[in-house]
C-alpha positions in Angstrom: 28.3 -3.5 23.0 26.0 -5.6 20.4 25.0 -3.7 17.7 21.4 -3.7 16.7 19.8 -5.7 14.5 17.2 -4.2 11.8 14.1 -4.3 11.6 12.4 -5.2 8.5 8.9 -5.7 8.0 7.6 -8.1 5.4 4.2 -7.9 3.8 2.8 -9.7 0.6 -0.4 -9.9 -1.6 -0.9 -13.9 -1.4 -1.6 -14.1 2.3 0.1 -14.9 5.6 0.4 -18.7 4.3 2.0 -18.3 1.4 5.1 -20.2 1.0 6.7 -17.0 -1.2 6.2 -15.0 1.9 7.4 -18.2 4.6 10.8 -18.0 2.4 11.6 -14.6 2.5 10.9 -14.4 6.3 13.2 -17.3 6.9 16.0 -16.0 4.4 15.8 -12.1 5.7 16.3 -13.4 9.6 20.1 -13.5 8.4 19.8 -10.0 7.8 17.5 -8.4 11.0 14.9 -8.7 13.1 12.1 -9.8 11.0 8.0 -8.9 11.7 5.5 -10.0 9.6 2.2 -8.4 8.9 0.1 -9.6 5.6 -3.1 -10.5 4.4 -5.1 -13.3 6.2 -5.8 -14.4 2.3 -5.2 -14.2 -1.4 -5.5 -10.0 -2.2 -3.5 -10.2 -5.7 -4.5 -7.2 -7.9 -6.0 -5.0 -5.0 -3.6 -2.5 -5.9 -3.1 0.2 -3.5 -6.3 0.1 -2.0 -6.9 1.1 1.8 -10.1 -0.3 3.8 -11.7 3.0 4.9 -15.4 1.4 5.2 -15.3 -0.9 8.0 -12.9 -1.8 10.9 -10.2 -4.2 10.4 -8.9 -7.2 12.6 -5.8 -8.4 13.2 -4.6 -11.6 14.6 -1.6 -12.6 16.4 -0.3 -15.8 15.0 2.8 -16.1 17.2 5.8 -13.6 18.0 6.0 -10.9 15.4 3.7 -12.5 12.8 0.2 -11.0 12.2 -2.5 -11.7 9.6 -5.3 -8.8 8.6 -8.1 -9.1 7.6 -7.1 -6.3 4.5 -5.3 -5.4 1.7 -1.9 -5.4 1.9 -1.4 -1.3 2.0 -3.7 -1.9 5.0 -0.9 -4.3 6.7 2.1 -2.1 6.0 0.0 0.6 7.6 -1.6 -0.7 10.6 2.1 -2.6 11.0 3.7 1.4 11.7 1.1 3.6 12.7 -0.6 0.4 15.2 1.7 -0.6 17.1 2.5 -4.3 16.2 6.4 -3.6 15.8 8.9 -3.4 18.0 9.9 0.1 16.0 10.3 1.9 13.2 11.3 -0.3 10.5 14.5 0.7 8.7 13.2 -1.3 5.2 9.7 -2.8 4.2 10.1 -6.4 1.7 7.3 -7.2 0.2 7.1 -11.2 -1.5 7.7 -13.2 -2.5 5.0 -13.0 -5.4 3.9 -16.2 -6.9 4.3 -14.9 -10.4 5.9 -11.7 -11.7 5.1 -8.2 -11.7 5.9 -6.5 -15.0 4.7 -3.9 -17.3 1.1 -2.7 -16.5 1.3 -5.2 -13.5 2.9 -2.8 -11.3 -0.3 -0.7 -11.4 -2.4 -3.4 -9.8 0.1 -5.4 -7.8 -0.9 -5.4 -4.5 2.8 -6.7 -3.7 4.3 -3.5 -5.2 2.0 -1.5 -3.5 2.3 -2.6 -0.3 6.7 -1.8 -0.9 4.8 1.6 -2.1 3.3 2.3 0.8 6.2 1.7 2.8 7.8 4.2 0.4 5.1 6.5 1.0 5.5 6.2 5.2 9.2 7.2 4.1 10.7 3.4 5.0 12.9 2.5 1.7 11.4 0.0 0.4 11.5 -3.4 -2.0 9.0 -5.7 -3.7 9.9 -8.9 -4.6 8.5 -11.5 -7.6 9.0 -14.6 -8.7 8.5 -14.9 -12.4 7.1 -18.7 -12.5 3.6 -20.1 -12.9 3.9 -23.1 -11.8 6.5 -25.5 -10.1 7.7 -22.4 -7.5 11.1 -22.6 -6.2 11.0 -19.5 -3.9 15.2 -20.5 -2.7 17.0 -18.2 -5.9 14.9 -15.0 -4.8 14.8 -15.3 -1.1 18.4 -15.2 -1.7 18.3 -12.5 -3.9 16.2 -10.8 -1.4 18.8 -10.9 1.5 21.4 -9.6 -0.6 19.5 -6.2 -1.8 17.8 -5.6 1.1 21.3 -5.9 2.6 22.5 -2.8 0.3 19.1 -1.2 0.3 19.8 -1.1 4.4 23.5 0.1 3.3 22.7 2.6 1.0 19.6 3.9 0.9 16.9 4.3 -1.9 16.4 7.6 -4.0 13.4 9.9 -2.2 10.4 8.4 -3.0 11.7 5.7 -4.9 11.0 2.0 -4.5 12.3 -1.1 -6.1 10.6 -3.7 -8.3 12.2 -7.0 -8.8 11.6 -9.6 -10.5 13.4 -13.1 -10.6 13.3 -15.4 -13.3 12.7 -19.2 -13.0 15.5 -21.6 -13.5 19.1 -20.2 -14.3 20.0 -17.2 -13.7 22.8 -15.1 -15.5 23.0 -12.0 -13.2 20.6 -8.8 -13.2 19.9 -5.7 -15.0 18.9 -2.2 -13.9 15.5 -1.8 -16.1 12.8 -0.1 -16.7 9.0 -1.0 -17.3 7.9 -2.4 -20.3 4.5 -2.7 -22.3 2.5 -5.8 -22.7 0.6 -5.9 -25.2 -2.9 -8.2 -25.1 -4.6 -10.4 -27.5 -8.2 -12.3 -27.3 -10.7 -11.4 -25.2 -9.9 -9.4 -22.5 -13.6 -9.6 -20.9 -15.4 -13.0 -21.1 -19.1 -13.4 -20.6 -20.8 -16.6 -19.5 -24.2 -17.4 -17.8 -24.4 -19.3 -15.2 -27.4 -21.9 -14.3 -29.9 -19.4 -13.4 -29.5 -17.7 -16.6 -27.7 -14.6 -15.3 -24.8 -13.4 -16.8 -21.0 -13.3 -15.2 -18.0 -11.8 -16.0 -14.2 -13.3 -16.1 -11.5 -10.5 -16.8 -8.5 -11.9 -18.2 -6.8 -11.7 -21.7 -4.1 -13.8 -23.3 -0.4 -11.8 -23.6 0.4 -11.6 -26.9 3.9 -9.6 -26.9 5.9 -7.2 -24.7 7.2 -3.9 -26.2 9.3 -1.2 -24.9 12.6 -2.0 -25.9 16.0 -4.1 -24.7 16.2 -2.5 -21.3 12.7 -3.2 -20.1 12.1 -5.6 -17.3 10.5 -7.7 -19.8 13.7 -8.1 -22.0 15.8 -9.4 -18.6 13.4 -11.6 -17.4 13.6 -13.5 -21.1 17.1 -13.5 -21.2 17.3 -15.3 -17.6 18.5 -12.7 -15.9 16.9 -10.5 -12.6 14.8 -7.3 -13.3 15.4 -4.4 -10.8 13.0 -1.4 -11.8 13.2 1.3 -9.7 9.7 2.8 -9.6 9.4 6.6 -8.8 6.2 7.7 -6.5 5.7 11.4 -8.8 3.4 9.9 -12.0 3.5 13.6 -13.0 4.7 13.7 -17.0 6.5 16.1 -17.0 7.4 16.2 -20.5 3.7 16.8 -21.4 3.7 19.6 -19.2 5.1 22.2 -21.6 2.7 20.8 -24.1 -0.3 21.2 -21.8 0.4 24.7 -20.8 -0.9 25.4 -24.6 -4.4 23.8 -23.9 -7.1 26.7 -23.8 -10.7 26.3 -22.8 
């Protein structure tokens, strides 16, 4: 009797036609039965947004690859609760990110949050990143890819737990079990122009002046060549302000 393949469903933040996402699709077919569901474009920084507002469309490229017309927590969604799978899936990739997700990054990354969503939909789940910004060789972490969704598929993941990881460009020494680090800005984080009409616009931005947080951040492994693996916990609760709070009188 064959035994039955897995079913892993990849999503991504940079659109159905980014070559991140093409690579780990390709690699991860050694490892299961691979559907795809992600943006029909670009949605970096969308976070964990979720299109309540106005319908949504989805388009059937070919055999188990879709593009939506939403954010990526909208494709991991409408991918398990819409019927466009096969199944269940038994883990959700999301990647490969054409530049890394560290630090404060995780809070707006619509790659992690599509690997949160999954989390949240109880599917163990991974986001994957490519540290780079420019000159992309996706090859290192697809491979990196097949081998910890392979033990993610093993093993399991923590309740509620997802993991972040984030692949350096070039050599690569090993990986480290991290946590997330601080970056800390410099310059002009807003930047206000005018355009020809004489009305004023807006770039967001900032220029990175250092990381903080310490040797065991993701930050600290990524500069030292080797792989970041953060696992990221769904519960923001602080619980060691708790105590603290229960002081507060008003």
């Amino acid at each position: 009797m064959a035994t039955k393949k897995p079913l892993i469903l990849v999503s991504n933040d940079d659109g159905i036609m980014s070559e991140g996402l093409k690579a780990l699709e390709t690699a991860l077919k050694k490892v299961g039965s691979v559907y795809v569901v992600a943006p029909d474009r670009e949605r970096s920084a969308s976070s964990h947004s979720l299109t309540l507002h106005r319908p949504l469309r989805v388009q059937r490229l070919s055999a188990r690859r879709y593009a939506v017309d939403g954010t990526p927590t909208d494709c991991v969604t409408l991918a398990i609760h819409g019927g466009l799978l096969s199944g269940r899936p038994d883990v959700v990739v999301s990647g490969i990110n054409k530049g890394g997700n560290l630090g404060e990054d995780i809070s707006y990354s619509g790659t992690v949050s599509a690997a949160m969503e999954g989390t949240l939909l109880g599917i163990p789940s991974v986001a994957i990143s490519l540290v780079a910004k420019r000159r992309f060789d996706f090859r290192e972490a697809a491979a990196f890819g097949v081998k910890i969704v392979g033990h993610v598929l093993k093993k399991g993941l923590p309740a509620d737990t997802l993991v972040n990881v984030n692949v350096p460009h070039g050599r690569i020494r090993g990986y480290r079990i991290t946590r997330q680090g601080k970056r800390i800005f410099g310059g002009d984080v807003v930047v206000e122009k005018t355009d020809p009409r004489g009305k004023k616009y807006y770039w967001i931005g900032g220029n990175m002046l250092r990381w903080e947080g310490g040797e065991d951040t993701d930050f600290a492994a990524i500069s030292r060549g080797y792989i970041s693996i953060t696992p990221i916990h769904l519960d923001m609760t602080n619980y060691s302000a708790m105590s603290e709070l229960r002081f507060w009188r008003f």
